[in-house]
LOKEZA-630292 format. One record per atom (N, C-alpha, C, O): residue in one letter; x, y, z. Coordinates in steps of 0.2 Angstrom, whole numbers, plus 2048, in hexadecimal, padded with zeros to 3 digits. Example, Ala and Ser with C-alpha at 12.3 -4.5 7.8 and 13.67 -1.06 7.14 Angstrom:
LOKEZA-630292
a8427E4827/a83E7EA827/a8427F0827/a8477EF82A/s8407F5823/s8447FB824/s840800827/s843806828/
end
This chain:
LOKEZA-630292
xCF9D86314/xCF5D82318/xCEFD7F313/xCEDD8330E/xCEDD7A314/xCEAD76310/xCE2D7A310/xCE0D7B30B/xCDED7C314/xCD9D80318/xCD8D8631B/xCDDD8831E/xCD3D8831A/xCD3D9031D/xCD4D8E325/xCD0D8B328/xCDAD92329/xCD8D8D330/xCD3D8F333/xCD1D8C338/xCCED95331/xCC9D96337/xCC4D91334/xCBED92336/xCC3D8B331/xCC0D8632F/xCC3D80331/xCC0D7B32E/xCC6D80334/xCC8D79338/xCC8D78340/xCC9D7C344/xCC7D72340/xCC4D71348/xCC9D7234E/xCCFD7034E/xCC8D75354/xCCBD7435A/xCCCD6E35B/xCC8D6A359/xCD4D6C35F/xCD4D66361/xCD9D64366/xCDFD65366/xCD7D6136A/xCD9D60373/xCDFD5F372/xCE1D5C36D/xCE4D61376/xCEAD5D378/xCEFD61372/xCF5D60373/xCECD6536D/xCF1D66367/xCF6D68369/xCF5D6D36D/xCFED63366/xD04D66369/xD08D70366/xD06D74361/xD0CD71369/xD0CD7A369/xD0ED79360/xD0DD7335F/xD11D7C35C/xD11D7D354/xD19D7D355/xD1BD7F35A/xD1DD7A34F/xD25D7A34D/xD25D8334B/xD20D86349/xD2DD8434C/xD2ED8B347/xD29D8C344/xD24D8F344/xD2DD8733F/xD2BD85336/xD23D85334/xD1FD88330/xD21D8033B/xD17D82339/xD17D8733B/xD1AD89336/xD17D8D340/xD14D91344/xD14D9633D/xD0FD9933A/xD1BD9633B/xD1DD9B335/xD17D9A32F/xD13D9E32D/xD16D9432D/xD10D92329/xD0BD9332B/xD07D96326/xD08D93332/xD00D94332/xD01D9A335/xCFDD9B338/xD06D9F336/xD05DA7334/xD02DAA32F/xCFEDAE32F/xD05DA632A/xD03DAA323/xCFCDAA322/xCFADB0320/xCF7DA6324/xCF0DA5323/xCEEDA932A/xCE8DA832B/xCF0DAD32E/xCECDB3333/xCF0DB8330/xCF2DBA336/xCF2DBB32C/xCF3DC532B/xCF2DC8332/xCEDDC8335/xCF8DCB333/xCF5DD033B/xCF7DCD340/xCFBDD0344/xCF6DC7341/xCFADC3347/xD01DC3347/xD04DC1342/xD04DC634E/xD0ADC534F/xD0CDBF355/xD09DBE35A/xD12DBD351/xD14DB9359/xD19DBC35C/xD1EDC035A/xD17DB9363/xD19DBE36A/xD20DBD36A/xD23DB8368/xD24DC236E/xD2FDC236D/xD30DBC36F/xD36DBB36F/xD2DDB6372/xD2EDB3376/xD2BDAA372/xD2DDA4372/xD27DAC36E/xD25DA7367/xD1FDA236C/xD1ED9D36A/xD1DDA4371/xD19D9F375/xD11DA2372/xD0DD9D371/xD0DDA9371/xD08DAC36F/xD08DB1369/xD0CDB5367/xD01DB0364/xD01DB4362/xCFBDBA363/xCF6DBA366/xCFDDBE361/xCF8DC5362/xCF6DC935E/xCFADC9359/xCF1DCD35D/xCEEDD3358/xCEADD735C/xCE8DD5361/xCE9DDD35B/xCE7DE135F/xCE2DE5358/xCE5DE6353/xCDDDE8358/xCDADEC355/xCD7DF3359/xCD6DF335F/xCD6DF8353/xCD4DFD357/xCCCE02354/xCCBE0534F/xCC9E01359/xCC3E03359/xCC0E0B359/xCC4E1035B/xCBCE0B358/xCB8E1335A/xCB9E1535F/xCBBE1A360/xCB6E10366/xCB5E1236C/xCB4E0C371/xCB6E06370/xCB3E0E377/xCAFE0B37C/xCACE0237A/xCAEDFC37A/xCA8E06378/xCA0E01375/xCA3DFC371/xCA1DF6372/xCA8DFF36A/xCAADFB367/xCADDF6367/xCADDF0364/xCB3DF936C/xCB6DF2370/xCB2DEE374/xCB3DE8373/xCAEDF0378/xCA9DEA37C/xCA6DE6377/xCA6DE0377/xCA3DE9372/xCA2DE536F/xCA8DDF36C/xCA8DD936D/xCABDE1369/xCB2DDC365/xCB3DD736A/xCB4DD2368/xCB4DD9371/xCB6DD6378/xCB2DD1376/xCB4DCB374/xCACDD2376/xCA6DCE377/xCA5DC8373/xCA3DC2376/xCA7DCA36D/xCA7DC5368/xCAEDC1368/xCAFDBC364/xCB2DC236D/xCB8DBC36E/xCB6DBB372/xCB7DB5373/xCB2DBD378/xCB0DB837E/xCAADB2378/xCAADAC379/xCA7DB4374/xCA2DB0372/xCA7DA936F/xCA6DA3370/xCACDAC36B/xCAFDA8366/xCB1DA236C/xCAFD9D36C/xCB6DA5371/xCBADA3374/xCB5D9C377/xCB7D96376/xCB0D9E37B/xCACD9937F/xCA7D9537C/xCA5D9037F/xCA6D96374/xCA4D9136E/xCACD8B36C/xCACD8536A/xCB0D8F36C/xCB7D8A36D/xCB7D85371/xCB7D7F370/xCB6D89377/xCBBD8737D/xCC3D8737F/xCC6D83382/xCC5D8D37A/xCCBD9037A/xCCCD9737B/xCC9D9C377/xCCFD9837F/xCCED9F382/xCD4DA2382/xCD9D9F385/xCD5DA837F/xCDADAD37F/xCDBDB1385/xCD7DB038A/xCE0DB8385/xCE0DBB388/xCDEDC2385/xCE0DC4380/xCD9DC438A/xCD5DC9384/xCD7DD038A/xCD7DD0390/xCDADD7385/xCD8DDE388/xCD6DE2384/xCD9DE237E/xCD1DE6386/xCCEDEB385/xCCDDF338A/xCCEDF4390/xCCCDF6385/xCCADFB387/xCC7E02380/xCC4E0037B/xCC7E08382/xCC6E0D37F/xCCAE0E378/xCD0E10378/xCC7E0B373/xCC8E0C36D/xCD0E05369/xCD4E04364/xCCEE0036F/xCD4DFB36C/xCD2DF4370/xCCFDF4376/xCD4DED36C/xCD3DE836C/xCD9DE536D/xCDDDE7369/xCDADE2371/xCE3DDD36F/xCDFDD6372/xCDADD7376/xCE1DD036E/xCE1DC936D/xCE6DC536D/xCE9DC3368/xCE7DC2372/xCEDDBC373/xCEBDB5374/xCE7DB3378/xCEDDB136F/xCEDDAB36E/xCF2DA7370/xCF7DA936E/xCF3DA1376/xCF5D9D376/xCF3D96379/xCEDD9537A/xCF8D9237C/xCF3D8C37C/xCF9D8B383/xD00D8A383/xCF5D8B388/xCFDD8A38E/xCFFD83391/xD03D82395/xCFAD7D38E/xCFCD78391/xD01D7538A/xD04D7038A/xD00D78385/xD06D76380/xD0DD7A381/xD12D7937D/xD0DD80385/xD12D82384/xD12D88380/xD18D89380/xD10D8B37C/xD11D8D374/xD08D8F373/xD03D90377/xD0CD9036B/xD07D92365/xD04D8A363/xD08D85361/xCFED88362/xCFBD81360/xCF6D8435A/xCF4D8A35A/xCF4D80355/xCF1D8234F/xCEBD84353/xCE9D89352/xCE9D81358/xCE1D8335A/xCE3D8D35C/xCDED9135D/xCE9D8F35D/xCE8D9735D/xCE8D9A357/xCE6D9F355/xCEBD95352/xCECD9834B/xCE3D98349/xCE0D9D348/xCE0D91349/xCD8D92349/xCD6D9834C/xCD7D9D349/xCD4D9A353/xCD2D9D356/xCD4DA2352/xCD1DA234D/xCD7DA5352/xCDADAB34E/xCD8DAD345/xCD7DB2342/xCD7DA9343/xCD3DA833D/xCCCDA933C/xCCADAE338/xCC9DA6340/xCC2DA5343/xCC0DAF345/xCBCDB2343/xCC7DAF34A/xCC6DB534C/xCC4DBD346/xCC0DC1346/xCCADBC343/xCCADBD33B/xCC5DBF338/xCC5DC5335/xCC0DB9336/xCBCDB7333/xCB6DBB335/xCB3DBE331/xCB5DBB33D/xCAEDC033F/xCB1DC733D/xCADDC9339/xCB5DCB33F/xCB7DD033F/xCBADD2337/xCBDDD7335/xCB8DCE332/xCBADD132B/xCB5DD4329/xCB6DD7323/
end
């Protein structure tokens, strides 16, 4: 990829990603996996505790609603899981591979 994706813009309508790209803008999120069905990706981290995931939650509810792209987020007691996907494309679209970058990027 030509840029780091958590440095490029969301954008409306983007259609779902080929194989070929999806395979490409994997390489640029480490951690992210796609889902058996190739429609979402996901990463899941594991925290101390309670607190620590509310917090983590907290900062993709932030990321999510400074987007205007909203994942599917669970939480609980010492773990975080994170799904990306975009449902009016059908699919994985660069704006999950951004958001997931982005995501990355606070949590490094």
């Amino acid at each position: 990829m030509a840029t780091n994706p958590s440095e490029q813009d969301i954008v409306q309508g983007a259609p779902a990603l080929t194989q070929t790209e999806l395979s490409a803008a994997l390489e640029g999120v480490p951690g992210w996996e796609l889902s058996p069905d190739g429609k979402a990706i996901s990463r899941g981290w594991k925290v101390k505790n309670f607190a620590r995931a509310a917090q983590l939650a907290n900062l993709v509810v932030w990321l999510a609603e400074n987007a205007n792209h909203h994942p599917d987020l669970q939480f609980g007691w010492g773990y975080v899981t994170v799904t990306f996907t975009t449902h009016s494309a059908g699919g994985v679209t660069m704006n999950d591979v951004i958001m997931a970058a982005r995501l990355d990027a606070l949590t490094a």
